[in-house]
C-alpha positions, 0 to 999 in steps of 0.5 A: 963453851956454852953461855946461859942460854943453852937451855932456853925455849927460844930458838933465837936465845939458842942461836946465840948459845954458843957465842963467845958472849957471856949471855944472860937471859932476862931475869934477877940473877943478871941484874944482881951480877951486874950491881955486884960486878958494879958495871951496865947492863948491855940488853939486845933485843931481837927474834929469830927471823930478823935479818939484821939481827942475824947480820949484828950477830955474825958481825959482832956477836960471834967476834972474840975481840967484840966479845971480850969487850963485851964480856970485860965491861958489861953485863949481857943480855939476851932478849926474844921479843916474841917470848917477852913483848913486855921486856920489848915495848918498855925499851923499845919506847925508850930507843924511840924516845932517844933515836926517833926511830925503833926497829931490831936488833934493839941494843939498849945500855941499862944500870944495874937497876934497869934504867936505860941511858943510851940506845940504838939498834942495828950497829956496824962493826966499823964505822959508816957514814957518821955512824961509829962502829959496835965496838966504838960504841962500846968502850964510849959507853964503859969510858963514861960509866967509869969516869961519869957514873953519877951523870949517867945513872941520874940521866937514866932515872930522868929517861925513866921519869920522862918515858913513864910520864909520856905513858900516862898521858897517852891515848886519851880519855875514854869517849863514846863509840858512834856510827859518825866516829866510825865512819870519820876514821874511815875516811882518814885511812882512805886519805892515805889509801894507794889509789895505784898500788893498793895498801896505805902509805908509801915505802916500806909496805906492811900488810894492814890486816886488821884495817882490811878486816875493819874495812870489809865489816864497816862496808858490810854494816853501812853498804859503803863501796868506798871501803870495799874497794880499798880491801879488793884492790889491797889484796888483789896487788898484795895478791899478786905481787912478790910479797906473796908466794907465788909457788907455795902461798904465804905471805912475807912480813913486808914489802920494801917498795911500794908495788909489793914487789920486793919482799923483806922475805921472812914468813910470820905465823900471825900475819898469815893468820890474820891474812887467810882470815882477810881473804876468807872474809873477802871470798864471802863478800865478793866471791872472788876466785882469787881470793878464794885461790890466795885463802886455800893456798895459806892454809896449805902454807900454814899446814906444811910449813908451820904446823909442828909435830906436837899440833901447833904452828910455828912462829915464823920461816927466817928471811936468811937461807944459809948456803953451803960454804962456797955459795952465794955473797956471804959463804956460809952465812945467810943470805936474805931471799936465796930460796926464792928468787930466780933468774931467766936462765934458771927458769929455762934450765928448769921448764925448757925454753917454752914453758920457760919464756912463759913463766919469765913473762908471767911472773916479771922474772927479767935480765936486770932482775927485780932483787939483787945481782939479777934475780927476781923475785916471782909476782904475777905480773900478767893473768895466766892464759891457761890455767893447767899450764899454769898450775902445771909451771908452778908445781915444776918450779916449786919442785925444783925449789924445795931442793934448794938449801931452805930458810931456818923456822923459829918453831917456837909456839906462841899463844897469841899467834896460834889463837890467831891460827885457830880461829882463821882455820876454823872458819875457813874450814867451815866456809869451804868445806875443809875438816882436816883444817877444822882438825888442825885448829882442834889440835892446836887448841888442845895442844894449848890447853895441855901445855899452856895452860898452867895452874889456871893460867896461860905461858906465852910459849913452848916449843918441842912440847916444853912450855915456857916460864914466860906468862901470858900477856894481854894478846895472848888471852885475847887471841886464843879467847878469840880462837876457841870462841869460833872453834866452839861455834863451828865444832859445836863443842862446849869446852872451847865455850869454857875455857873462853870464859876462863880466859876472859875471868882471868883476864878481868881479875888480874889485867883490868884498869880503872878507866875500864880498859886493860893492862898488857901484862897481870897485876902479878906480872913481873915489875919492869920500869912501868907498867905496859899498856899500848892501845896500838895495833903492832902487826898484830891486834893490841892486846886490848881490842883482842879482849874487846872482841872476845868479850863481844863474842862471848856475850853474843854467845852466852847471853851475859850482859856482864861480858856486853858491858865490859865490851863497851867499856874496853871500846870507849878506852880504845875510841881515842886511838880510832880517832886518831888514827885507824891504821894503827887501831883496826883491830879496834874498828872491826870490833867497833862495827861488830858492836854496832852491828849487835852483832847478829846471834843466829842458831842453827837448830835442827837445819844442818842444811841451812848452817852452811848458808848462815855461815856465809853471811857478811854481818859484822861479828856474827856468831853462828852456832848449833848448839850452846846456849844460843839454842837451848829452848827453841821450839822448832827447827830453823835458823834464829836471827837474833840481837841482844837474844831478841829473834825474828821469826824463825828462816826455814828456807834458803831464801829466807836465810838470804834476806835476813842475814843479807847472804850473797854467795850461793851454798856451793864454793866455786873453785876452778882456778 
């Protein structure tokens, strides 16, 4: 019999619809259910496209035994991070707190008030080196709430006290933004640079898309090579390693070794997102043909495998393939990366022994396999001799693997990573000439606006059409801010320049902080046991360095000294976390270069000759328009540089343009990889 969760948006609420838990989705009535049955509350977190949050479910989740224990001692809640990041970050700073480590599926135990007492994330069905089983852990927990209620509501008070406190405290007060601040967190992200490898850090690797953004526009501000290098190398291996999609473009979520190689295999939309935006940006500033290959291909990615019917982009392709019963390790269960990886003989059974023994060299694909039981996951290990051999090999291989059983898709769309979308597809499109990704960007926005956009407020998510009840936090009105901002300056269209406006009033009415920062969900938002406000980047830009950004652009495009001073401010608040540490605030740093760079204002006027060649321009956070207000009261055709809507003379020529906005490439794309 279906539980409550047969009539959510979420994709991964709905996977666990017919589960024999008696699942709650987040809300009152769950909590009120658990104060008058007198029990905990047992709240799991997780998405759709984790891994193990597929493993905890098929191994306990869709157990009857697990679930009558489940069912007789607690009250069961069902999180999507993805739908309610709020709900996310409170506990996940509590599991943190408890465990010294975070991660999904998230399992934390609550009292019927909310208070968490104990917490934990992934937990076996039988017991494992020191670790006791889920069910182990339950009857302890339902032992103490009968036996030691007090004892533990009062510990989940304390946890509540403790987490609010460290809360408060963090970050920092707000400092001011200097070219030497920017450049001393630009040498600390490059301490930890992979001088081998690419990236930052060691094992697990995850794509520092933000810190590459930061590092492309300081290095374009200050003509330091130093930082330019670091992003080439980053994505060249990134590039060519099994992190990315060596038949169909897109990147996975991470890489567990730190070569790239072996991918955690789920697809997110906001790290392709951000990456096509990255190696966009990279093209322009190097002309790299690689990466101009690798910027095609993920716009290809996000188009055919993540754009939705109704003109969205999905969230996200699983890292499981679930393969017919009889097939692969688990049966009718999924398995991690079973679409993608290949042994020697399946290349030769599918290319022939030449083409075969070819591909297998190229791509790394060996006897002893660089996965599991053999397989390889495909990375480009050596540079293709031939390049019509080598499209020809990837188009057979892509093929024969689009026949293979493929991994599910969380086709929910949310705010935040669509306005991500929509700006990276707009831009691309402009800067290589490609309308129909322009196209799909106007879709996706429209789509928002008619969705989203509810009695003057943004929902977070939809999906088939159906908007969610969710609202919109702090990232999502930053990012689609972000989004229609460029929109408007490539379609020259004014309504994207509104509803901009819209947001950002929003925004400053109902997120904003006393210190001149801002909070992660509204004034009005639903109360949780504090209320959230993370400066740290996540995979994704911190909901207060989207705003920054936006409201930096929106300046530069309107002129407000409003919207300019409310930039600073929300960048001094962020300054601390640059301080500490650039890789967990880039989002922050490339705002902070834009905002030291101006950044440039240039309006196209009459010169549609000249607007592409502006476009290709590296200046940090350069806005460049053909219409709006940017253009109004020109007197004559050209392309205005300005600052601060203080211009130098009018360019009317390529040359000129060149000089002043410091243009490299020519007008023209090269692309014959």
């Amino acid at each position: 019999m279906p539980n409550r969760l047969a009539d959510q948006t979420s994709p991964y609420l709905l996977q666990h619809a017919d589960n024999p838990v008696d699942w709650w989705p987040w809300g009152a009535d769950a909590f009120t259910e658990a104060t008058e049955r007198g029990v905990p509350v047992l709240l799991s977190v997780g998405y759709a496209a984790c891994h193990w949050c597929h493993v905890m479910a098929h191994e306990s989740f869709e157990d009857a035994t697990t679930a009558a224990v489940m069912n007789e001692h607690f009250v069961n809640i069902k999180v999507d991070r993805e739908e309610r990041p709020d709900v996310d970050a409170v506990y996940m700073d509590v599991t943190v707190a408890l465990t010294g480590h975070g991660g999904w599926p998230m399992t934390v135990f609550l009292t019927p008030a909310g208070e968490p007492f104990y917490a934990g994330t992934y937990f076996p069905p039988t017991p494992r080196a020191g670790m006791g089983s889920f069910r182990q852990l339950l009857e302890a927990v339902a032992s103490a709430w009968r036996t030691r209620r007090d004892e533990v509501t009062a510990s989940g008070a304390d946890i509540v006290r403790q987490i609010s406190a460290a809360a408060d405290a963090a970050g920092g007060p707000p400092a001011t933004l200097t070219a030497e601040l920017l450049a001393a967190a630009v040498e600390k992200a490059g301490r930890t640079f992979d001088q081998a490898n690419g990236g930052f850090g060691t094992a697990p690797k995850f794509p520092p898309s933000a810190l590459l953004e930061m590092l492309l526009r300081h290095s374009a501000r200050t003509g330091d090579g130093a930082s330019l290098r670091m992003v080439v190398s980053t994505c060249e291996r990134m590039a060519r390693g099994g992190i990315y999609d060596q038949l169909a473009g897109g990147f996975a979520r991470y890489s567990v070794d730190a070569t790239w190689t072996v991918p955690h295999f789920e697809k997110m939309l906001y790290d392709n997102a951000q990456l096509l935006r990255v190696y966009l940006h990279l093209w322009r500033a190097t002309g790299s043909a690689l990466a101009q290959r690798v910027t095609r291909e993920t716009a290809s990615f996000l188009l055919s495998d993540l754009r939705t019917a109704q003109g969205g982009f999905a969230s996200a392709l699983d890292a499981d393939t679930v393969l017919p019963a009889g097939q692969g390790v688990d049966g009718a269960h999924g398995v991690e990366g079973a679409t993608y990886v290949w042994t020697p003989g399946e290349l030769v059974d599918i290319l022939g022994p030449q083409d075969g023994g070819w591909a297998a060299d190229l791509f790394g694909v060996t006897v002893a396999g660089t996965f599991e039981h053999g397989a390889s996951v495909l990375a480009l290990a050596v540079d293709a001799d031939d390049h019509s051999r080598f499209d020809r090999v990837r188009a057979r291989l892509a093929a024969a693997r689009a026949r293979r059983p493929q991994p599910g898709r969380d086709d929910k769309i949310v705010a935040a990573w669509n306005g991500l979308a929509i700006a990276a597809l707009a831009e691309a499109g402009a800067l290589l000439a490609e309308p129909a990704w322009v196209t799909a960007a106007v879709e996706a926005a429209t789509l928002l606006f008619d969705v989203h956009w509810v009695d003057g407020r943004l929902r977070r998510t939809s999906r088939h059409g159906r908007v969610g009840t969710n609202a919109g936090v702090l990232e999502d009105y930053g990012d689609v801010a972000e989004g229609l901002l460029v929109l408007h300056q490539v379609t020259g269209d004014e309504r994207w320049l509104a509803w901009a406006g819209d947001l950002l009033e929003v925004v400053r009415a109902h997120f904003a902080a006393p210190d001149g920062g801002f909070h992660d969900t509204a004034d009005d938002a639903e109360r949780l046991l504090r209320r959230p406000r993370d400066p740290a980047d996540s995979p994704t830009p911190s909901g207060q360095a989207a705003v920054a950004g936006a409201l930096l652009t929106y300046a530069a495009l309107t002129g407000s000294r409003d919207h300019r001073e409310a930039s600073d401010r929300a960048l001094e608040v962020l300054t601390p976390m640059l301080g500490l540490s650039a890789s967990f605030a880039g989002w922050a740093g490339a705002v902070a270069e834009a905002s030291l760079a101006g950044p440039a204002e240039v309006a196209v006027v009459d010169r549609p000759d000249l607007e592409r060649l502006a476009r290709l321009a590296t200046a940090p956070g350069a806005v460049v328009v053909t219409s709006g207000p940017l253009t109004r009261g020109r007197g004559s055709a050209g392309v205005y540089v300005c600052r601060g809507f203080v211009c130098e003379r009018p360019a009317t020529t390529a040359d000129a343009v060149r000089e002043q906005l410091g243009v490299t490439l020519a007008p023209a794309p090269p692309w014959n990889v």
